[in-house]
N, C-alpha and C positions, 0 to 999 in steps of 0.2 A: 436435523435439529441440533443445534449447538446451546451450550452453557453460557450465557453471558452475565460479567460480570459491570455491572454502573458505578463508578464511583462519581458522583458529582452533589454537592450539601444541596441545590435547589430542589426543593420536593415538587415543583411541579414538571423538572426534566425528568426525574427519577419515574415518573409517574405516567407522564406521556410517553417515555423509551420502555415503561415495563408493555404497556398496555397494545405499542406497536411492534416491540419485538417477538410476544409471547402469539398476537395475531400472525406472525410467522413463521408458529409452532418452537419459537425458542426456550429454553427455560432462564428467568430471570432473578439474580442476584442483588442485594443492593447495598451500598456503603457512601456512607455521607462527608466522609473526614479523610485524609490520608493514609493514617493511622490503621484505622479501620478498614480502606481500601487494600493495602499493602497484607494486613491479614490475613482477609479473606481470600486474595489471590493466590495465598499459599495454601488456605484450609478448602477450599470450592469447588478447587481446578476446573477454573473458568476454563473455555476453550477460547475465549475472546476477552479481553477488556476494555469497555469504553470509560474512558480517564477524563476530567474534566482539568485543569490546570490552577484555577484557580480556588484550592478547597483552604476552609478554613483554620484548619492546624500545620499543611505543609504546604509548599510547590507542588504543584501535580508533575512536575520535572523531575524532583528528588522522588517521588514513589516511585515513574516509571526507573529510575537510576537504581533503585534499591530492589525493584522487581528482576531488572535485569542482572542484576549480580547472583541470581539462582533458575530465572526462569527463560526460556524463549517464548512463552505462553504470547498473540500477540495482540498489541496494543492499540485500539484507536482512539486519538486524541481529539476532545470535542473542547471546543474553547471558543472566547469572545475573544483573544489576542490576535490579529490581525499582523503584528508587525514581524515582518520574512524574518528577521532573527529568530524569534519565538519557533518559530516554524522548525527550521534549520533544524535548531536543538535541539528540538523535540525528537524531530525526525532520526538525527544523527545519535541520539543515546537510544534510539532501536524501536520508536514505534514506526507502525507500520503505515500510518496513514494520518491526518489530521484534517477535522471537520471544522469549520468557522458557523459559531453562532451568531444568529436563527440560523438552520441548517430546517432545508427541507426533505421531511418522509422517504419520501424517495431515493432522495440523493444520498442520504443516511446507510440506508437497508440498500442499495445498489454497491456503497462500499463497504457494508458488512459483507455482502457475498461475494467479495473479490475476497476479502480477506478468511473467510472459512471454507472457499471451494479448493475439492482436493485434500482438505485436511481429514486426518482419520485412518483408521488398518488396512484401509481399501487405496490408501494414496501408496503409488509408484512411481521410479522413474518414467520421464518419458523422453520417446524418441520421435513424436514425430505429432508435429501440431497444426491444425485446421482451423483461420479465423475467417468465415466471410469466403473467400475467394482467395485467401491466400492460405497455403500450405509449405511448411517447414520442413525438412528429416534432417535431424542428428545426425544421423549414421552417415549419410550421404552427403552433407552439410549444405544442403540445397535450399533454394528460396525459390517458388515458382505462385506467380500471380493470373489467376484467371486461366491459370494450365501453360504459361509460359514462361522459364526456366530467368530466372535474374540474376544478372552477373555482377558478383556483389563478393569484394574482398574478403580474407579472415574472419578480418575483428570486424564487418560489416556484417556476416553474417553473424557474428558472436553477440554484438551487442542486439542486432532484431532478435536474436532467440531469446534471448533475455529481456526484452519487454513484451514479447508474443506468450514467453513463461507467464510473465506478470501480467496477462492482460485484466484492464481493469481495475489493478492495483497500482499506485505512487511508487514509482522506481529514483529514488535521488539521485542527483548527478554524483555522488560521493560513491551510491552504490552502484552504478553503473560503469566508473573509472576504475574503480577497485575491483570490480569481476572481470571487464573487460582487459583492461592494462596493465592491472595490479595496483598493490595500495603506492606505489612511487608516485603515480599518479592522481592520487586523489584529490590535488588543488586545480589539475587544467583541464577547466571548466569551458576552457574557450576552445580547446582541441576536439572535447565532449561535442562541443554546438557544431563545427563542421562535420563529425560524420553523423547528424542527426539528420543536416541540411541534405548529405549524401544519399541516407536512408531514402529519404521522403522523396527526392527527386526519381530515383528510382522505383519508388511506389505509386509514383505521380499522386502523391499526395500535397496540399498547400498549406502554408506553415499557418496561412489569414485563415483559412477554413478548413482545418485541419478533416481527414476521414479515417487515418491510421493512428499517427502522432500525435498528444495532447501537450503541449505546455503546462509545468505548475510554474510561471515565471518565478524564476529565481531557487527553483528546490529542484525539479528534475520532472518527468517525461510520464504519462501513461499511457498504454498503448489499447485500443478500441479490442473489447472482449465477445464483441456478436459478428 
């Protein structure tokens, strides 16, 4: 069970997210205005925030901006802006995910529990991950699919550990340059897409129908968490 906190002014989101999260045994928070979101985020300690962007006294950009200047507490962003800059932003001032309104049930709560699994006194490091048929080890720095061993550079295996870490979760290409290469890298964007291309061939995965690799066109990559 996690703590979530809603900021969004429409009383019938507020009300359909309390009544579907709480059926998921969460406990749920509510704030209408920025203002008032930004508060409770510090009075609540929400374990989650879903942020709406469009509230009626602030940006829901400057809340998440003003949450981030004390919290890592993390963020998802549920909005009707469509347009990839919005996204970007969003994304890039440190939430962790962003949903486009109507958003369906499922889809919702399927990225809530990317973003609350692992979290809590019980989360550790780890050294060695199991998705499906494919297995990772840290230690060993190995990638073996269906029990046979892939031959996969450094930073090839660095960056799959890093989205097999995040399965399930939006990994931005900003975050994935930046842990992978370092922040020097954090505009090529096109260097990104050949070793995703690399990944996948080696995965025998297909970019059209993806089964490992997801595309968020234009933000960055999610990697298949079952």
């Amino acid at each position: 069970m996690a703590r979530i906190l809603v900021v969004d002014d429409e009383n019938q989101i507020r009300r359909f997210l309390r009544i579907a999260l709480e059926a998921e045994g969460h406990s749920v928070s509510e704030a209408s205005t920025g203002r008032e979101g930004a508060a409770k985020a510090a009075t609540a300690s929400p374990d989650v925030v879903i942020l709406d962007l469009g509230l009626p006294d602030r940006d829901g950009k400057d809340v998440l901006r003003e949450i981030r200047e004390w919290s890592e507490v993390p963020v998802l962003v549920l909005s009707v802006r469509a347009d990839e800059s919005e996204k970007v932003e969003a994304l890039d001032l440190g939430a962790q995910d962003y949903v486009m309104k109507p958003f369906g049930t499922r889809e919702l709560l399927a990225r809530l529990r990317g973003i609350v699994r692992d979290r809590g006194p019980e989360h550790e490091s780890v050294s060695r991950i199991e998705i499906g048929s494919l297995a990772l080890d840290a230690a060993e720095h190995s990638a073996r699919l269906e029990g046979h061993r892939l031959s996969l550079t450094p930073k090839e295996f660095d960056l799959l550990w890093l989205l097999a870490s995040n399965a399930g979760r939006l990994v931005t290409q900003r975050m994935a340059l930046e842990t992978v290469w370092g922040p020097a890298h954090a505009k090529d964007s096109q260097y990104l897409r050949v070793f995703i291309r690399q990944l996948r061939a080696k995965l025998g995965d297909n970019a059209a129908d993806p089964g490992w690799i997801f595309t968020e066109p234009g933000i960055g990559y999610r990697f298949r968490d079952t």
